[in-house]
N, C-alpha and C positions, 0 to 999 in steps of 0.2 A: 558885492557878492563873490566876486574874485579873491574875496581874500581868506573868505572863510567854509561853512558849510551851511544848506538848511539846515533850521531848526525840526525835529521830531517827537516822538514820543511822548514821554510827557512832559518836556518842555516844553513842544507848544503845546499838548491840552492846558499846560496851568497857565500860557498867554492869551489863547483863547478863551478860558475861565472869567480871566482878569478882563479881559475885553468887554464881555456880557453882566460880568457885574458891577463894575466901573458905570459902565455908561448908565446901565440900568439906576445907578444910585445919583447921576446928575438929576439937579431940578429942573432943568429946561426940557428934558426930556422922558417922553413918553414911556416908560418901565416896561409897560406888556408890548411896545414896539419895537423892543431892541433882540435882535438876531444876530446871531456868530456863529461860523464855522470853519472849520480847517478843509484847506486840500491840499490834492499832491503835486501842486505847480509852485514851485520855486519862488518862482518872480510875484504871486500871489499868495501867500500860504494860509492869509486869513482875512476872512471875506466878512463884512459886519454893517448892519443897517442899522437904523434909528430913524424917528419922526419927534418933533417937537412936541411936548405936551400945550397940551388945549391951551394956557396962557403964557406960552413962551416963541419965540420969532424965530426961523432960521439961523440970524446971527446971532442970536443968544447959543443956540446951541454947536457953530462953530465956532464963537470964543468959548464954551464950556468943553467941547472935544477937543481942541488946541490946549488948553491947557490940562486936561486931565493926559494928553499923550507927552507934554513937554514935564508934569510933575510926577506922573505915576507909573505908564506906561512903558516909556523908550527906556531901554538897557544905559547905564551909566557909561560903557565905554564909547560907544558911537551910535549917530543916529539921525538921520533926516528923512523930512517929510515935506509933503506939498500939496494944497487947494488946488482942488480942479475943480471948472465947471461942467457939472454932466447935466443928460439932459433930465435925471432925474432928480437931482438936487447936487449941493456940494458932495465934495470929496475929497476925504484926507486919504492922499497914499505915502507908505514908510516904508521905512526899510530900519532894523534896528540890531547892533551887535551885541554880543555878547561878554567879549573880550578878544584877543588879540588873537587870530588864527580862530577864533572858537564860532558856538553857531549863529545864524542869522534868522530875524523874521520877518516877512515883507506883509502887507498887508494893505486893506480897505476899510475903511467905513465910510456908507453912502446914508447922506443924510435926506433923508426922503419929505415930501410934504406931507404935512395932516391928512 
């Protein structure tokens, strides 16, 4: 975060976009469950839920959100992330650049139960 700036405008509307309809389009996951939105905390800028669809487990849908963040998601120049366990379900938190000096966007998605 030090190295560069949040993301705004519509750059993060169109990664906030990407977020909701990304996930929305995984099969493990529930379509009308999936929620995104932006705010104006740095260290948070986009907050994003989902719940399994009716015949899909948890870890189907944290191997389907790991890898839609590792193939579609995270910006090519830099970028990491991490499972946590909450007490509402897993949790990928990120942080992803842009390019070198340019901006950043940190972020949630909390995988909820059915």
């Amino acid at each position: 975060m030090q190295s560069g700036f949040p993301s705004s405008g519509d750059n993060l509307v169109g990664m906030e976009m990407d977020v909701f309809i990304l996930l929305g389009q995984l099969d493990a996951i529930d379509e009308d469950s999936v929620e995104a939105r932006t705010q104006p905390h740095a260290e948070r800028l986009i907050v994003a839920s989902c719940s399994p669809a009716a015949t899909a487990t948890i870890e189907e849908v944290v191997s389907g959100v790991d890898e839609l963040w590792n193939s579609q998601l995270r910006y090519g120049y830099d970028a990491a992330h991490i499972w946590t366990a909450e007490s509402a379900g897993p949790q990928l938190e990120f942080i992803t650049q842009i390019a070198e000096g340019g901006f950043y966007v940190t972020g949630a998605v909390q995988i909820r139960e059915r």
